[in-house]
N, C-alpha and C positions, 0 to 999 in steps of 0.2 A: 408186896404188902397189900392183903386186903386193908381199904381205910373205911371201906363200911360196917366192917366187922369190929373196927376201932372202935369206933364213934360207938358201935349197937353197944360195946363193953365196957365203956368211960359216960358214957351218956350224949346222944347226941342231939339233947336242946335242955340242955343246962344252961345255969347263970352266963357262963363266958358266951354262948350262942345267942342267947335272948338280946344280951348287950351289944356282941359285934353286929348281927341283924340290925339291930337297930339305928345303929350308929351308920352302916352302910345304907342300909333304906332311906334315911332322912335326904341324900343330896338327889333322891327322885321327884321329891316335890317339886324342888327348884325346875328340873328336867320339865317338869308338864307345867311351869308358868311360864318356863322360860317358849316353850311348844307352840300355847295358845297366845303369847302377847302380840301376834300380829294379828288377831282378832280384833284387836283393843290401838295396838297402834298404829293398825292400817285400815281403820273401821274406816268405808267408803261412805264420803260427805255428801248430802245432796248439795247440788252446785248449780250456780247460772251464771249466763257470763255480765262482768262487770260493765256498767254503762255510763263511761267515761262521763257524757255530757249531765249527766243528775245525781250523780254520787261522785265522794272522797273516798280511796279504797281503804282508807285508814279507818273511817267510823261506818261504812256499807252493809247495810243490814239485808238477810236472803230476799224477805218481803218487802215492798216499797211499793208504794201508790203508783207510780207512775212504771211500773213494769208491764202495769194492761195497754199502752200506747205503745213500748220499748220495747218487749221483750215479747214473744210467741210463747201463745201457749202449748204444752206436750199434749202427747195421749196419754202419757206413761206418769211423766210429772207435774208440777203444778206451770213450771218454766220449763222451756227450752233449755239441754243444760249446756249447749254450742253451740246456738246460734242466736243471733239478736235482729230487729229491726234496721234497716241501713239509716241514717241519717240525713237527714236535707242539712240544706249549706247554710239555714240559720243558726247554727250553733245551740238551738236552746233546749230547752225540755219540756216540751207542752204537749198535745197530743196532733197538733201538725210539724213534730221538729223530724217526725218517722216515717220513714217508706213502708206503710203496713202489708204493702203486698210486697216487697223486698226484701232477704233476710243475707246474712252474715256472718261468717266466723268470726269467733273473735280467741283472743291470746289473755287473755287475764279475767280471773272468777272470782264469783261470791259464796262463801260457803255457809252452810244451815249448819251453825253452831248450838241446836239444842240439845244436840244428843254430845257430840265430842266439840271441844275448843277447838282444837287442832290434831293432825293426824299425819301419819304420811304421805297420807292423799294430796290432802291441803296443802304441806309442806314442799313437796314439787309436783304437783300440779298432775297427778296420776287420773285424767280426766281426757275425755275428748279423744284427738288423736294417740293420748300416749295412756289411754285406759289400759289397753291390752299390756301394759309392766305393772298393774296391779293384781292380779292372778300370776303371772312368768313368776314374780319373788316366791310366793308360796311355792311353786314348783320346782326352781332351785334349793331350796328352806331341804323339801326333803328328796331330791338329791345328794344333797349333803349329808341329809341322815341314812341315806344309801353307800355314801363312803365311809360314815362315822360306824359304820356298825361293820365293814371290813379291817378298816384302819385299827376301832375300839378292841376289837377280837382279836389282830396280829399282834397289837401291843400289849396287852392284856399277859396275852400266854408267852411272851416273849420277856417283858419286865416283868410283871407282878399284877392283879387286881389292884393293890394298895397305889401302888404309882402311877399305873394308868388311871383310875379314878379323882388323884389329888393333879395329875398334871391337865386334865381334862377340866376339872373346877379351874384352874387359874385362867386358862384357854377360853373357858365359854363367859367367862368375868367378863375379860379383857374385851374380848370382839364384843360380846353384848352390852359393855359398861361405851364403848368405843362408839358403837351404830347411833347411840342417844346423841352422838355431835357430828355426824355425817353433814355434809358440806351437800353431796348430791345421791342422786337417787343409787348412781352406779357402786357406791362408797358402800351407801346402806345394804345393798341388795349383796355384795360380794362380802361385808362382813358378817350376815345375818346368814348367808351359806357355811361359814365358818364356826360360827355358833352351831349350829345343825351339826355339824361333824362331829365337836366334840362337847355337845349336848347327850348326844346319842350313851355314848359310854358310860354317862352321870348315872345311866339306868341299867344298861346290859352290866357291865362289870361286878356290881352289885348285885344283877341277879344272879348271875353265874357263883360269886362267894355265897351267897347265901346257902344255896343249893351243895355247896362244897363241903360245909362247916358243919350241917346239921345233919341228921338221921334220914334215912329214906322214907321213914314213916311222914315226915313233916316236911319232907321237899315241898310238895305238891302244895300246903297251908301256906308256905314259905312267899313259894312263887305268885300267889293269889294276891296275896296280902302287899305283893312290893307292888303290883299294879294300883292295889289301892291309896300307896304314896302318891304313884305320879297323880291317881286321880284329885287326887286332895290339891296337888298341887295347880292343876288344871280349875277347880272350882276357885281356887284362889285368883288365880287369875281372872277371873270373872268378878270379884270382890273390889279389887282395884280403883278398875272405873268407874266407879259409884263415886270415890273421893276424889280422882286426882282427871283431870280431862285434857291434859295437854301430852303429847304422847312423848317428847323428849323425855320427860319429868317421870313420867311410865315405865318407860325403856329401863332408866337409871334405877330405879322401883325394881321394878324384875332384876337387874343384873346386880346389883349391891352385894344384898345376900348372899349370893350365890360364897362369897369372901369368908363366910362362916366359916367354911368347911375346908378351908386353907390349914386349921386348927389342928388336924386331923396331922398333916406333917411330923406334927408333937408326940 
């Protein structure tokens, strides 16, 4: 059975095509916010470290007067973002309480909350020694979309576009709805690989029916065009953190939606 000869003789971008297109296109957006949200929720905080003897870490703000005593300054940044002044045995905070020519690691930071409230950075402490797992996640992220787009394609031609597509939305819900209450870094990072898997399909599956459904004439406009979902989806992403600065609240923001297209079952 020629099926391009079908479509060329029934029409192949009529009403029923414009609609299914369309209705498949739409769960790509989600795909490129779902993409870009660790731009936003793992946006890297500038940091210094905390200085026990002059702040509470509850009210510690990045700048403080007495950080020219306490704290060294960078080449790079305004503070040292790992090491501090050592301490004399007076306990106080004045500007003899510091070994200025002495300096120190330390294990707990202050973060420059003008740009984001809080982040994943912030939130376990992806700084200093453990900087190098703030770049490893993005790297896992797509790994994952290295296996989601073998797995997405077995399953695909195996069950159907339609079911790999809707079992792929409940999937990237669940992990992405799931990482916004992650406990630790190793929680977020293995469900945000998971995401990535079957993130992936929200988009190939889609493409591949689009291109199935309609004329050979308009593959090509077809395929163009579903990129320009994800991209949409992607500037959205960007839209975000304008309003909302806390990155759990973000997470959950991006992964909600995604529940829309649950509908689709129907």
């Amino acid at each position: 059975m020629d099926v391009d000869a079908i479509l060329e003789r029934i029409g192949g971008w009529g009403r029923y095509q414009k609609v299914l297109y369309v209705l498949a296109a739409l769960p790509s957006i989600v795909g490129g916010m779902v993409t870009l949200a660790y731009s936003w929720t793992a946006f890297f905080m500038e940091h210094r470290c905390l200085v026990e003897e002059c702040e509470d870490p509850s009210n510690a703000t990045y700048d403080a007067p007495f950080l020219r005593w306490s704290t060294p300054a960078d080449a790079d940044h305004t503070w040292s973002r790992c090491q501090r002044y050592r301490p004399t045995s007076d306990g106080g905070c004045t500007n003899t309480s510091f070994f200025t020519n002495q300096t120190e690691s330390c294990s707990r930071w202050v973060y420059d909350k003008s740009v984001m409230k809080s982040t994943v950075v912030s939130e376990f402490n992806l700084v200093c020694d453990r900087e190098t797992l703030w770049p490893l996640e993005n790297s896992l992220y797509f790994v994952g979309v290295a296996v989601g787009s073998v797995l997405g394609g077995a399953l695909a031609d195996r069950y159907g576009r339609r079911f790999t597509l809707l079992l792929c939305v409940v999937m990237t819900a669940a992990a992405s709805t799931a990482g916004a209450f992650s406990p630790n870094y190793g929680t977020f990072a293995t469900l945000r690989f998971f995401v990535a898997v079957f993130q992936y399909p929200l988009f190939a599956a889609p493409f591949v029916l689009s291109t199935e459904i309609t004329s050979v004439e308009m593959r090509a406009a077809c395929g163009i065009m579903m990129n320009a979902f994800f991209a949409i989806g992607e500037a959205l992403a960007g839209v975000i953190p304008i309003f909302e600065k806390d990155w759990s609240t973000m997470q959950l923001i991006f992964s909600i939606p995604i529940l829309v297209f649950c509908s689709y079952w129907l």
